[in-house]
C-alpha distance (Angstrom), angle and dihedral (degrees) to the residues before:
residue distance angle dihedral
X1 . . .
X2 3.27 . .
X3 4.56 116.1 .
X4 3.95 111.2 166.0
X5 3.96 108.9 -129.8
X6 3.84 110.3 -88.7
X7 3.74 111.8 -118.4
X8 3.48 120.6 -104.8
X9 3.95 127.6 -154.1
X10 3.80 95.9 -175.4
X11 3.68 157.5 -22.6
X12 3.57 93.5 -82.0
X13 3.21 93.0 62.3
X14 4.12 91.1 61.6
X15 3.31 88.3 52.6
X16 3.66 104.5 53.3
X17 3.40 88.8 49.1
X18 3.83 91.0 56.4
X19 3.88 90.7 50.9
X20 3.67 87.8 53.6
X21 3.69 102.1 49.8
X22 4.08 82.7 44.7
X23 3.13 92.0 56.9
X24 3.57 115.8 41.2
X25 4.00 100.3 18.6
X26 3.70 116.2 -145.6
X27 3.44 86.8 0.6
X28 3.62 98.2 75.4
X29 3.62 91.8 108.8
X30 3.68 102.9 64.8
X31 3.74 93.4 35.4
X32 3.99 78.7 59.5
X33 3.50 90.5 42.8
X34 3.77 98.5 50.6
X35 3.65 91.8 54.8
X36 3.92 91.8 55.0
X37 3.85 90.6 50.5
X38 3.96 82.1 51.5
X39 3.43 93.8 53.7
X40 3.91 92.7 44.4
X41 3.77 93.7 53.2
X42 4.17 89.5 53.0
X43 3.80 86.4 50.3
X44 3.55 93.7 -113.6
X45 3.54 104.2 147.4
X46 3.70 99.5 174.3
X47 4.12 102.6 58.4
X48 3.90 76.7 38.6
X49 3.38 87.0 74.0
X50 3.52 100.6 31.6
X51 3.67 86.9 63.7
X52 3.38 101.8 55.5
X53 3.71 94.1 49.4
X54 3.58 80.5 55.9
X55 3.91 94.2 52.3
X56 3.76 84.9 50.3
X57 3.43 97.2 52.6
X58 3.91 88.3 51.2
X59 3.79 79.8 47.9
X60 3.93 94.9 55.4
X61 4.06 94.1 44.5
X62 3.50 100.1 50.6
X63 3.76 89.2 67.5
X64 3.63 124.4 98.3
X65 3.37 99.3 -163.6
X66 3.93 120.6 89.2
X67 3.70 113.9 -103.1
X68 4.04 113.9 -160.2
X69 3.61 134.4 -14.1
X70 4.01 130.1 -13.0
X71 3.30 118.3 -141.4
């Protein structure tokens, strides 16, 4: 399976995704993805898209598998 890494602009972003998938379990993603579609109805284009990175980042740690290179 192959998922590129999502981009990620901070720390903070980490961490809210580790509150998320605390909180609501496997479904982290949609609680992620809720927020976007929040966002996007206000017009807020740029938590928008800090959302879904988020969602993708929930995305890429729910997998088992190992993704890239082990060192």
């Amino acid at each position: 399976m192959h998922l590129p890494a999502p981009f990620l602009s901070d720390r903070v972003a980490v961490d809210e995704a580790h509150a998320l998938i605390a909180r609501h379990g496997d479904e982290a993603g949609y609680a992620a993805a809720a927020r976007a579609e929040q966002y996007r109805v206000l017009g807020n284009h740029i938590h928008f898209a800090r959302w879904r990175q988020i969602e993708r980042l929930i995305t890429y740690l729910s997998i088992d598998d190992v993704l890239g290179t082990v060192h």
